[in-house]
Structures are given as structure tokens and as C-alpha cells.
C-alpha positions as semicolon CSV with decimal commas, in nm:
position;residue;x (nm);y (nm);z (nm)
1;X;5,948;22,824;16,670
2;X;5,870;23,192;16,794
3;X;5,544;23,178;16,630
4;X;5,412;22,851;16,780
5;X;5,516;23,042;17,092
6;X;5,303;23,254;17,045
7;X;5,032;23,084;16,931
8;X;5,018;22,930;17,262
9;X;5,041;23,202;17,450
10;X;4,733;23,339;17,261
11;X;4,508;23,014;17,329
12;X;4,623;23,042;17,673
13;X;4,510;23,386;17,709
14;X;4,153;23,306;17,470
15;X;4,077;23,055;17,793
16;X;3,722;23,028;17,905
17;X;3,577;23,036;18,256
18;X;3,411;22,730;18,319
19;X;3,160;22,923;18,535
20;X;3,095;23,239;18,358
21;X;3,217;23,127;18,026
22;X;3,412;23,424;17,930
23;X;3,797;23,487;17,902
24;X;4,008;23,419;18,159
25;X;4,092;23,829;18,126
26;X;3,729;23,950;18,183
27;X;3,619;23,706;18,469
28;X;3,476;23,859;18,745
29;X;3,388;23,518;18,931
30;X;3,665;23,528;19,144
31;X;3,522;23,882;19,262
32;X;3,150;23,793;19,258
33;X;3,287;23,504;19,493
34;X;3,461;23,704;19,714
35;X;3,144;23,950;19,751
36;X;2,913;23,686;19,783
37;X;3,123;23,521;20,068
38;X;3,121;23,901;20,259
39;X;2,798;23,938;20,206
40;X;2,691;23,629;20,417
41;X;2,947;23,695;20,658
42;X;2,752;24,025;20,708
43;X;2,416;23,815;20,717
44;X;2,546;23,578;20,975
45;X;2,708;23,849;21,195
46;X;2,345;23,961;21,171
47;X;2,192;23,658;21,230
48;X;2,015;23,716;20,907
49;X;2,179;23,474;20,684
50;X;1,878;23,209;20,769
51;X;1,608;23,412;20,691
52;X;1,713;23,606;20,405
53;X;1,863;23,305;20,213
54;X;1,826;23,017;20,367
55;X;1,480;22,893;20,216
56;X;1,625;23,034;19,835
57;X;1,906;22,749;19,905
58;X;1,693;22,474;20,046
59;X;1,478;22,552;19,738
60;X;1,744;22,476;19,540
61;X;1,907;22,209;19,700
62;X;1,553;22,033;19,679
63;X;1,526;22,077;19,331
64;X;1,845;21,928;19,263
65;X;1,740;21,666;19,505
66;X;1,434;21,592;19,254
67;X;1,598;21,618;18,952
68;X;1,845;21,374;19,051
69;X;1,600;21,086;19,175
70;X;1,411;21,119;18,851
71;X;1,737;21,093;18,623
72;X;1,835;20,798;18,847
73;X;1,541;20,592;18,970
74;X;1,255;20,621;18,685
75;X;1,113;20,297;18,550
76;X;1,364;20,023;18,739
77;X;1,228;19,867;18,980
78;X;1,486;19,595;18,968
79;X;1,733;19,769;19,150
80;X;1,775;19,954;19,498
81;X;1,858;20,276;19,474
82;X;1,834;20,412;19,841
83;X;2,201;20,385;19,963
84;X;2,328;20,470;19,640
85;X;2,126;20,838;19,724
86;X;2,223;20,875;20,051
87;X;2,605;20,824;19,926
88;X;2,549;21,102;19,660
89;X;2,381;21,334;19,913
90;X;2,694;21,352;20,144
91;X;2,923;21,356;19,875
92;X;2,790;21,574;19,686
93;X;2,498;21,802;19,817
94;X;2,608;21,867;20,177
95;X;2,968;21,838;20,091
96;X;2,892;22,162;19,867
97;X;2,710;22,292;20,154
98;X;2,969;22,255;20,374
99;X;3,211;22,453;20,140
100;X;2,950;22,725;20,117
101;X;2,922;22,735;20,519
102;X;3,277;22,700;20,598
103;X;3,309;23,071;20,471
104;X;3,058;23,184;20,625
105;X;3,192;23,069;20,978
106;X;3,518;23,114;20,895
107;X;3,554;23,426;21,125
108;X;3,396;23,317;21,401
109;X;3,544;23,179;21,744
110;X;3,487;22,808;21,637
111;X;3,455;22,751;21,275
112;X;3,467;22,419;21,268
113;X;3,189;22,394;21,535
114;X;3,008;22,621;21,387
115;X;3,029;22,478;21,021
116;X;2,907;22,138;21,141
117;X;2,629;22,289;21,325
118;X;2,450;22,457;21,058
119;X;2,546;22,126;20,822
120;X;2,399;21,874;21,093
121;X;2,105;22,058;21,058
122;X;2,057;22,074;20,670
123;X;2,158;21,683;20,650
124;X;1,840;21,571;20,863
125;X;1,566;21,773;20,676
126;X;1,756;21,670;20,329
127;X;1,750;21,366;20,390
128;X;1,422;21,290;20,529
129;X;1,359;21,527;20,187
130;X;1,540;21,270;20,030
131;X;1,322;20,974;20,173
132;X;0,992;21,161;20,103
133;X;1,050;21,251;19,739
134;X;1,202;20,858;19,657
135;X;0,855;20,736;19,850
136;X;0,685;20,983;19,609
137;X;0,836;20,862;19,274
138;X;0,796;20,491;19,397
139;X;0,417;20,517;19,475
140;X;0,319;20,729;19,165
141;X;0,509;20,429;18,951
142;X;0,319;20,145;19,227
143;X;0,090;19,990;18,921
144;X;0,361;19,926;18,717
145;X;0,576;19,809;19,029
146;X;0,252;19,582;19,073
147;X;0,262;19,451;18,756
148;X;0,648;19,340;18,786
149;X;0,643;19,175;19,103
150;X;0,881;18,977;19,219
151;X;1,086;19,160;19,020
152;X;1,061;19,468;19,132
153;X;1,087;19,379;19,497
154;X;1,419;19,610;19,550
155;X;1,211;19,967;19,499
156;X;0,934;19,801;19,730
157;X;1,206;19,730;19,955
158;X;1,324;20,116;19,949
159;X;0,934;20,232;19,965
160;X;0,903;20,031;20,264
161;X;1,265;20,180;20,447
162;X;1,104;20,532;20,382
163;X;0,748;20,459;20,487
164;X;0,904;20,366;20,799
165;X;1,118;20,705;20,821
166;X;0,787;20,889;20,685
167;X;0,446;20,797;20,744
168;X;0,290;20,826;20,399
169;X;0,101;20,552;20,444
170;X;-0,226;20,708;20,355
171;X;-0,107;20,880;20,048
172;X;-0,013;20,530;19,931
173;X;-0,355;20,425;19,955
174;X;-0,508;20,718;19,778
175;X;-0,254;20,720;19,495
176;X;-0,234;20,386;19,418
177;X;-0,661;20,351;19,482
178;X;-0,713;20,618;19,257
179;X;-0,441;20,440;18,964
180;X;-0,657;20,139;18,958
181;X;-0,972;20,280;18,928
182;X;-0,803;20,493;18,654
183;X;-0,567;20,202;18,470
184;X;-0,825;19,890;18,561
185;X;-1,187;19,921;18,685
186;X;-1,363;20,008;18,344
187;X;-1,596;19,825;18,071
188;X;-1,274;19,821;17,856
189;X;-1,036;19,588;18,111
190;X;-1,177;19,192;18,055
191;X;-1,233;19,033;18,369
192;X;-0,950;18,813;18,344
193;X;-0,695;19,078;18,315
194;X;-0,868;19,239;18,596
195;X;-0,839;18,935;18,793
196;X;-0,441;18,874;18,716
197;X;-0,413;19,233;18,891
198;X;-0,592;19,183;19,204
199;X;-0,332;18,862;19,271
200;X;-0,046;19,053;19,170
201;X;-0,187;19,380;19,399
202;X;-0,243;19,150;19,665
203;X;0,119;18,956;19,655
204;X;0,322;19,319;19,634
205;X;0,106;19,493;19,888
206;X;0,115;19,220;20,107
207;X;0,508;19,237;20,102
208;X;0,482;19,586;20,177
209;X;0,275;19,578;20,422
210;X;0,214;19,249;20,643
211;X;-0,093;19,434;20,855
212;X;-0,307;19,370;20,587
213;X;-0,509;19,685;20,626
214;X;-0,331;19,850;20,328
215;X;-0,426;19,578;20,097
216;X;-0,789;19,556;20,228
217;X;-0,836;19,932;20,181
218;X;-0,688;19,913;19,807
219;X;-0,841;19,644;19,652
220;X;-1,191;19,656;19,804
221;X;-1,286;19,835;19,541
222;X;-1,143;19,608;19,302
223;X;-1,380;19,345;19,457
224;X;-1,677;19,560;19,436
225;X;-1,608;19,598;19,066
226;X;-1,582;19,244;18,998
227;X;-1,855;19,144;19,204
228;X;-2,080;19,341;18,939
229;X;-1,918;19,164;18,641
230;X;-2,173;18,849;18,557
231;X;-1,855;18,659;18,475
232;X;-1,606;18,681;18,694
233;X;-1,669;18,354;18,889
234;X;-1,687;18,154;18,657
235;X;-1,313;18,327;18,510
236;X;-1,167;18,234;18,871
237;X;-1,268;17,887;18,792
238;X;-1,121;17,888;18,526
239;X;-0,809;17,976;18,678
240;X;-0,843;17,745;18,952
241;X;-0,844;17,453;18,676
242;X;-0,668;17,597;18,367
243;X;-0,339;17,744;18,316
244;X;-0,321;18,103;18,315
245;X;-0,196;18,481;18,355
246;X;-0,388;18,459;18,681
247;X;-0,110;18,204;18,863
248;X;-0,435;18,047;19,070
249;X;-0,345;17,704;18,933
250;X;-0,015;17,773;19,128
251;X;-0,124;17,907;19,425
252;X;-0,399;17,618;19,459
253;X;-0,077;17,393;19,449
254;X;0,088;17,554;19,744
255;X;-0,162;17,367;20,012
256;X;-0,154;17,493;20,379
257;X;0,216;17,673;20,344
258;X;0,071;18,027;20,315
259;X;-0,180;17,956;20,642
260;X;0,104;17,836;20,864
261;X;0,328;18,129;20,753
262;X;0,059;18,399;20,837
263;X;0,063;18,214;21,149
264;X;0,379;18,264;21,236
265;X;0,369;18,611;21,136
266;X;0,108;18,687;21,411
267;X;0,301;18,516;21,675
268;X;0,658;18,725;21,595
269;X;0,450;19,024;21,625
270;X;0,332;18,907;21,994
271;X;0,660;18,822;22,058
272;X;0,809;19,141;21,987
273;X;0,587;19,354;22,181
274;X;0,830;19,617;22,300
275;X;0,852;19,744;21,950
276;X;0,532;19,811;21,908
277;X;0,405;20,155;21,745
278;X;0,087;20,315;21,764
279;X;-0,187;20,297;21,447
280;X;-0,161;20,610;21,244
281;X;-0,487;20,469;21,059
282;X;-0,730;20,593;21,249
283;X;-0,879;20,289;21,275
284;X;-1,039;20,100;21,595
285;X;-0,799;19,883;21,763
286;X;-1,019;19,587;21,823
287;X;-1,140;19,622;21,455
288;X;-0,734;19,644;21,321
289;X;-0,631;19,327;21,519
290;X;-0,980;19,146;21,364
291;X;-0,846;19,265;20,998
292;X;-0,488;19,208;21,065
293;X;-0,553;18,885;21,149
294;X;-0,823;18,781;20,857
295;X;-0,587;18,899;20,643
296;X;-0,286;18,713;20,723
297;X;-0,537;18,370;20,737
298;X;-0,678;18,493;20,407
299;X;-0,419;18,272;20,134
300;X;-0,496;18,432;19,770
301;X;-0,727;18,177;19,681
302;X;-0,969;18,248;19,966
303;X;-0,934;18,618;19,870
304;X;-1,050;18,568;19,528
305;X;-1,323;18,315;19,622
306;X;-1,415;18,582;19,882
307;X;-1,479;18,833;19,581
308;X;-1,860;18,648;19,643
309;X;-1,870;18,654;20,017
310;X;-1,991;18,292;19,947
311;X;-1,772;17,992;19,906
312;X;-2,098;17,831;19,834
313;X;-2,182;18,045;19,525
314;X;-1,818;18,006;19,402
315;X;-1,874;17,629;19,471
316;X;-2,157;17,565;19,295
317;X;-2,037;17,761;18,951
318;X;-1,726;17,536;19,035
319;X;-1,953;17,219;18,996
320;X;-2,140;17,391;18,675
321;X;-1,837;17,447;18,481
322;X;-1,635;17,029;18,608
323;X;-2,019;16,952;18,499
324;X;-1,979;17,127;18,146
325;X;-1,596;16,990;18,110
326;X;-1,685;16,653;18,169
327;X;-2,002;16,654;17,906
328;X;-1,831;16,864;17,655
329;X;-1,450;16,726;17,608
330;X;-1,399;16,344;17,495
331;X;-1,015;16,360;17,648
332;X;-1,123;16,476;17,969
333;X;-0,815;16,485;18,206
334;X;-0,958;16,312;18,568
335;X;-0,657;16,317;18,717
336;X;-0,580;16,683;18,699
337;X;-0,936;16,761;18,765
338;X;-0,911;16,481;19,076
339;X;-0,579;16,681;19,203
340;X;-0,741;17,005;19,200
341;X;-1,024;16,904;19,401
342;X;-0,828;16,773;19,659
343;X;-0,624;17,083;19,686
344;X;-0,988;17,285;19,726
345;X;-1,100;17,035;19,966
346;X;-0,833;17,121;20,215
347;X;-0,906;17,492;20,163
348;X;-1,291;17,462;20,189
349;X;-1,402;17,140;20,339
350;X;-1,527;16,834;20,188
351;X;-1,912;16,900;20,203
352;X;-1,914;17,195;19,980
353;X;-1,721;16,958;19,732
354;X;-1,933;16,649;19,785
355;X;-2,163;16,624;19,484
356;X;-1,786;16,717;19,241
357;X;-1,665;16,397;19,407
358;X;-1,957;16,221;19,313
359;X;-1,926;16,350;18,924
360;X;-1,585;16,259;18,926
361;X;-1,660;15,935;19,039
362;X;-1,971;15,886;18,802
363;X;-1,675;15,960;18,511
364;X;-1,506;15,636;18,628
365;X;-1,753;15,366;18,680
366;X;-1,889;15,476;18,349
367;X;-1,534;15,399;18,184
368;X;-1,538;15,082;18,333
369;X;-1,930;15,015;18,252
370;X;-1,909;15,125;17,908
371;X;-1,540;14,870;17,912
372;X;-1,735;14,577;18,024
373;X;-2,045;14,605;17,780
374;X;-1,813;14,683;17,488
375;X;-1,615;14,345;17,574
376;X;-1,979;14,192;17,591
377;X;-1,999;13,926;17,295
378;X;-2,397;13,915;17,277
379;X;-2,362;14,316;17,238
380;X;-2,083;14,358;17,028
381;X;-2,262;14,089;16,782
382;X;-2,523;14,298;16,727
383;X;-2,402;14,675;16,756
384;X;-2,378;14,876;16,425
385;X;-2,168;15,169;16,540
386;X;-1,958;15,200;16,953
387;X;-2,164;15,415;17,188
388;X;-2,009;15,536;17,513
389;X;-2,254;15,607;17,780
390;X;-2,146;15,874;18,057
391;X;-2,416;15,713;18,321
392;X;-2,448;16,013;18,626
393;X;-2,614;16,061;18,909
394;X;-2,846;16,324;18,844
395;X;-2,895;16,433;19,225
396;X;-2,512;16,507;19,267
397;X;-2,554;16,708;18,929
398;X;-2,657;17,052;18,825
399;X;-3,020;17,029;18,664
400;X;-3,018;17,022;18,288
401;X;-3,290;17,201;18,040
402;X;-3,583;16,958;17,969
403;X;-3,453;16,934;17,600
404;X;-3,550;16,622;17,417
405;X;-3,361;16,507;17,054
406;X;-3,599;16,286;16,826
407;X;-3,383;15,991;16,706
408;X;-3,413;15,781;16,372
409;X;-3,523;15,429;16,460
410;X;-3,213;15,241;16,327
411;X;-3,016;15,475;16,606
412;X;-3,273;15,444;16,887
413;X;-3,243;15,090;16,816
414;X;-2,836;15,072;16,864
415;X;-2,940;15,290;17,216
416;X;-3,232;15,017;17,319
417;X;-2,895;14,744;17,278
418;X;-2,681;14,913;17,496
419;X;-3,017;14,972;17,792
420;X;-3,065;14,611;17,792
421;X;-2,669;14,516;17,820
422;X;-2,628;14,781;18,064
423;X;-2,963;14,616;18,254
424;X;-2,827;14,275;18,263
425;X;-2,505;14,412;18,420
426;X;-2,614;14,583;18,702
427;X;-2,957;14,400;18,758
428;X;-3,263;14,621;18,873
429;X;-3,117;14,943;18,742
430;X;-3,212;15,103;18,364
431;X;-3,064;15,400;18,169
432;X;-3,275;15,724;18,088
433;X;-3,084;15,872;17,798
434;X;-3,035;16,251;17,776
435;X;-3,016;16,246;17,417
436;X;-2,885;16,600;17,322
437;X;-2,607;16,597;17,546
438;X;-2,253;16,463;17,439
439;X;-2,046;16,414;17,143
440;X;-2,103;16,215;16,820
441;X;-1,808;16,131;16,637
442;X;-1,892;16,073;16,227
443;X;-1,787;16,037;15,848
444;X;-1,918;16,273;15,595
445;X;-1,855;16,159;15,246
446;X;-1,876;16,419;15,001
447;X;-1,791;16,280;14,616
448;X;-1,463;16,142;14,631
449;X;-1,359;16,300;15,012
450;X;-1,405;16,168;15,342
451;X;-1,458;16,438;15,670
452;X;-1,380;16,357;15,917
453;X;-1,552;16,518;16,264
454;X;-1,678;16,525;16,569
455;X;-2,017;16,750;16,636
456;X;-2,292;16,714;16,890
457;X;-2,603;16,481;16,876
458;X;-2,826;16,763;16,690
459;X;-2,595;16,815;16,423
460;X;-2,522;16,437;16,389
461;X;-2,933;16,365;16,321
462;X;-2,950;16,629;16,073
463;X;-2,681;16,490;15,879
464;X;-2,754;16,149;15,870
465;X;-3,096;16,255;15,764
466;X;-2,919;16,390;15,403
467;X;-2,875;15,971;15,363
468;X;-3,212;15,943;15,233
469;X;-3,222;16,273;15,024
470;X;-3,023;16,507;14,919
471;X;-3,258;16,804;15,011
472;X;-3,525;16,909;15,284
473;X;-3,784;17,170;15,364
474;X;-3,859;17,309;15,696
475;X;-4,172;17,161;15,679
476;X;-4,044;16,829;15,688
């Protein structure tokens, strides 16, 4: 028994300092504490204590400040972090700050008074410190916040809180300018990628910033780099009528909401008047309120027809590629195609859109044509394979290459059937056949297997050519 006495009185004396890390027997923090605490009672008395230390500990307060938003915030965007900083910079920064101070005032007339003076005046620049440096982390990480949205809305929520302690509005713009030059605008980004970030810029800017002049400064030069791709309209058509990573299909769907909300936007800002602020843009005021406000009009799909500066460009590459659709795929969904250009329509007017209503139509009386001369018994008699005609109206229609396709007389026969039972059913009208356009379904027989395909009208007459021999020269 008296030697486990012992034994604990030994480990009790072998102790370490958790601040110097010695033995309990040689610590001298207790001293260094007490010398430390007379020096700055000295300093104050001097009304040195300020200048001598002061910017050492706001140095390292700030650090700590840093430090701490890194380890906490970096990469989640999914979560607010803003109160949860303020909580830990009274509990813990300026609560050690007030321990520090309250022995430095202790010996004056009014400690108290004079403890909470000097800490009032730490807590405002730390925490507008605190505001600045959490604005700071969330702009550097903005592309990635971009690419997240909506789900990162909770640090654009804290950005915006700070931005409206701290302007750093034009540091935003720089940074984030500068990141999508960097990340996006270069020969190795395809233009559809390019395109899915512009919509996503444009929805998380635009929640950060409702004047619009933030988003029109960023992505401009996103525009100007599309504009020079040869591509890019014809990759926000297919957007527009395909699903995507680009979400256009969706936002075509959402009609005249986003119009009437900007609306409304501009009228709650006349309404509330008295809180206005004055432009730290630099910008003319007559030339703010004109962008503000063709901004908030501005849904995402005029934006990225806009890319152009000519709905009428954009239009008629729309009409190329319904044009190419409707040649090119046997299964061609009109009721999708019907749905989308109704939703355009209402964006863009109907005149712009005429000559797509006119191909759409042209798609459906040629169903029912080529229904009612199939069902023809004088026709069907005498047919040796089913042709289905796509009759168009070539005004309405973008102009095709002056190709011409030789056909075999037993096929330009089966052709000359269907003229003369399309003649007799609409009366003084005739067909002028476009022969390499379209899509020619056929049997191969090879030996013992059938193939089964479907190729276009060139590749059909070379084939059936290889009835009458098995091998041709060019010449021939």
C-alpha cells in the first residue's frame, strides 16, 4: 500500500503544464502571466498599450479568424454558416479578449466600463473582419457555387448578408470574370458545356443580385465567346427541342411566369423607395435603370437567344435544324415539336415562326395524303413496294442543294404511280420529287441472312444495282 502511495504522489508531481508543457515544478507560466498582465497595465497607464500591441493582437486574432472559416466553411455550399461564426466569435474570440482586457483595466476607476469599451470596439472591426473574409472564401469558390445551384443557395445567401455589410461588389465581378475566362472560355470547353454554364451563371447571379448589372457585367464575355463559336446556335436549338444538361427544354416550359415575376420585382422596388441606396457602380443612372430593367424582362431563354443580338438569326437556324428533323427521322415526334413552338411563339411572336408552322403543317396533310393514296385500290393494285411522300411547301422551307439522284426505271416507274394518284386527288396540282432526300427502308440478302436497314436514297440505288451483277467499275 505505501508504495502505490507513492507512486501517485510521483505521477502527481511528473504533471505537465498544458501551456508550457513542462512539470508542474518548473512552470513559470503562472509568472510569465503575472508579468505580462503588469506589463500592459504599465502600457495602458501610458496610453501605450494600443500602439505598441494592439495591431500584434488584431494580427492574430485575424489569423485565427481565417483559419477558422477555412476549417469550417470550405467546399459546402449546402449549408449556412454565418450565424454559426458570429456565435463562435463572441464565445470564443472576444470572450478571450475580454479576459485579456479585464486585467488590464482592472485598476482603473471603472473596470467594467472600461473593459467593455475597448471590447465594443474590437467586436465591430472583427466582425465586419469576419464578414469580409467569409465574402472572400465564398467568391473565390463562386464557379463551383455556380455549378451547384440550387443547392448551394445557403452560402449565396451568406455572400449576399455580407455584400450588404461590405461593398465588395466589384471584387465579385473581377474574381468570378476572371474564373470563367480561366475554368470556361477556351478551345478545350465544347459549346454545350459552355452553354449549361451561362444558364446556371445567370440563375445564381441573378439570386444574388436582382439589379441585373452584376450578371450583365459577368457573362458578357461569355456571350462574346460564344458568339465566335460557328456552332453555338444551332447547340441552343438543340436545347430548346432536346433534353439536356442545358435545362432550356425546362425553362421554355415555364411560359410568361418569369416575365410577370420580374415585373413585380420592379414595382416592390418603386414601392419601397425610402430604402433606397446610392449606386456604388459607377455607372449612369439613366443607363442602370435601362439595364436593371432589361434584365429583369430578359427570361433565360431570351438571354441565350440574345447571344446573336438577332431573334431572327436564331429563328431561322431554328427552322434549318425542325427542317433537317423532319427529313431525316421516320418517327418524328409532331406533337412535342408542335408544343415547343407554341411555347416560342409566346416568347417571340408568331411571324418569326410562320414558315415552322407551315412545315409542321406540311408533315400532317402529307400523313393524311400519303393515308388516302395508300387506301387507293387502283394504286395499291399496281404498286411493287409502299412509298411515303413528305409533299412541302418549298417557299415556307429553307432552300435545298440542286442535287439530283438518277433512278432505275422499274423505281421511277413505282414514283410516276404515286404522281398520277396524288394528281387525281388533289386535281390541278403535281409532285416534283426531290429524289435524294429521305429515307429508304430495304432487305439485303446475303447467302442464307437477311439485313435488315434503313439508309438514304443514294445508298439504296447503289445496292439495288448489285441485283444485276455482283461487281462494278467506276466507269460504269
Amino acid at each position: 500500500m505505501n508504495t502505490n502511495f507513492a507512486d501517485a504522489e510521483l505521477i502527481m508531481n511528473k504533471k505537465e503544464c498544458s501551456g508550457c508543457k513542462n512539470e508542474m515544478n518548473g512552470c513559470e507560466c503562472q509568472n510569465l502571466d503575472i508579468l505580462i498582465n503588469k506589463t500592459n497595465k504599465a502600457l495602458r497607464e501610458m496610453e501605450l498599450l494600443d500602439g505598441i500591441a494592439g495591431e500584434s493582437l488584431t494580427l492574430l486574432v485575424q489569423k485565427c479568424i481565417k483559419g477558422h472559416i477555412k476549417e469550417t466553411c470550405h467546399g459546402i455550399f449546402d449549408r449556412s454558416f454565418l450565424r454559426q461564426l458570429e456565435i463562435w466569435l463572441d464565445e470564443t474570440i472576444i470572450n478571450w479578449l475580454r479576459k485579456i482586457f479585464s486585467h488590464v483595466c482592472m485598476h482603473s476607476q471603472t473596470p467594467e466600463t472600461c473593459t467593455s469599451n475597448i471590447i465594443k470596439g474590437f467586436k465591430v472591426k472583427l466582425t465586419y473582419f469576419l464578414y469580409e473574409h467569409l465574402a472572400l472564401s465564398i467568391i473565390e469558390q463562386f464557379f463551383s457555387i455556380i455549378i451547384d445551384f440550387p443547392d448551394s443557395i445557403p452560402a449565396i445567401d451568406d455572400l449576399k448578408i455580407c455584400m450588404e455589410k461590405i461593398d465588395m461588389r466589384k471584387h465579385f465581378i473581377r474574381t468570378l470574370t476572371n474564373t470563367l475566362k480561366v475554368r470556361v472560355l477556351h478551345p478545350g470547353v465544347n459549346t454545350m458545356d459552355i452553354l449549361t454554364g451561362y444558364i446556371a451563371a445567370i440563375k445564381a447571379i441573378r439570386y444574388l443580385d436582382n439589379s441585373g448589372i452584376i450578371l450583365e457585367t459577368v457573362t458578357t464575355p461569355i456571350r462574346d465567346y460564344l458568339r465566335k463559336r460557328s456552332d453555338t446556335v444551332r447547340r441552343v436549338v438543340t436545347g430548346l427541342t432536346e433534353e439536356g444538361p442545358t435545362d432550356l427544354t425546362e425553362e421554355l416550359a415555364k411560359g410568361e411566369s418569369s416575365k410577370e415575376n420580374a415585373k413585380q420585382d420592379t414595382n416592390d422596388e418603386l414601392n419601397n423607395w425610402e430604402n433606397w441606396l446610392p449606386d456604388s457602380y459607377g455607372i449612369d443612372q439613366t443607363a442602370r435603370a435601362q439595364l436593371i430593367n432589361v434584365n429583369r424582362s430578359a427570361d433565360i431563354i431570351s438571354m441565350v437567344v440574345d447571344i446573336y443580338g438577332s431573334k431572327e438569326l436564331f429563328m431561322n437556324e431554328y427552322r434549318n435544324l425542325m427542317a433537317d428533323r423532319l427529313l431525316t427521322y421516320l418517327d418524328f415526334n409532331a406533337d412535342k415539336e408542335i408544343r415547343n413552338l407554341e411555347l416560342l411563339k409566346l416568347r417571340f411572336g408568331d411571324s418569326l415562326l410562320h414558315s415552322c408552322e407551315v412545315m409542321l403543317k406540311d408533315l400532317t396533310d402529307s400523313k393524311r395524303i400519303n393515308s388516302h393514296i395508300s387506301s387507293d385500290t387502283k394504286y395499291k393494285a399496281n404498286k411493287i413496294f409502299d412509298i411515303s411522300a413528305f409533299t412541302i411547301s418549298a417557299q415556307f422551307w429553307p432552300t435545298f442543294n440542286k442535287e439530283s439522284l438518277e433512278l432505275p426505271d422499274e423505281i421511277a416507274n413505282e414514283f410516276e404511280k404515286y404522281t398520277k394518284a396524288y394528281e387525281a386527288y388533289k386535281g390541278n396540282r403535281t409532285l416534283n420529287w426531290r429524289t435524294v432526300t429521305g429515307r429508304v427502308h430495304i432487305l439485303i440478302e446475303i447467302g442464307q441472312r437477311i439485313i435488315e436497314m434503313t439508309v438514304s436514297p443514294t445508298h439504296a440505288i447503289i445496292l439495288y444495282h448489285f441485283q444485276d451483277k455482283d461487281e462494278w467499275i467506276l466507269e460504269d
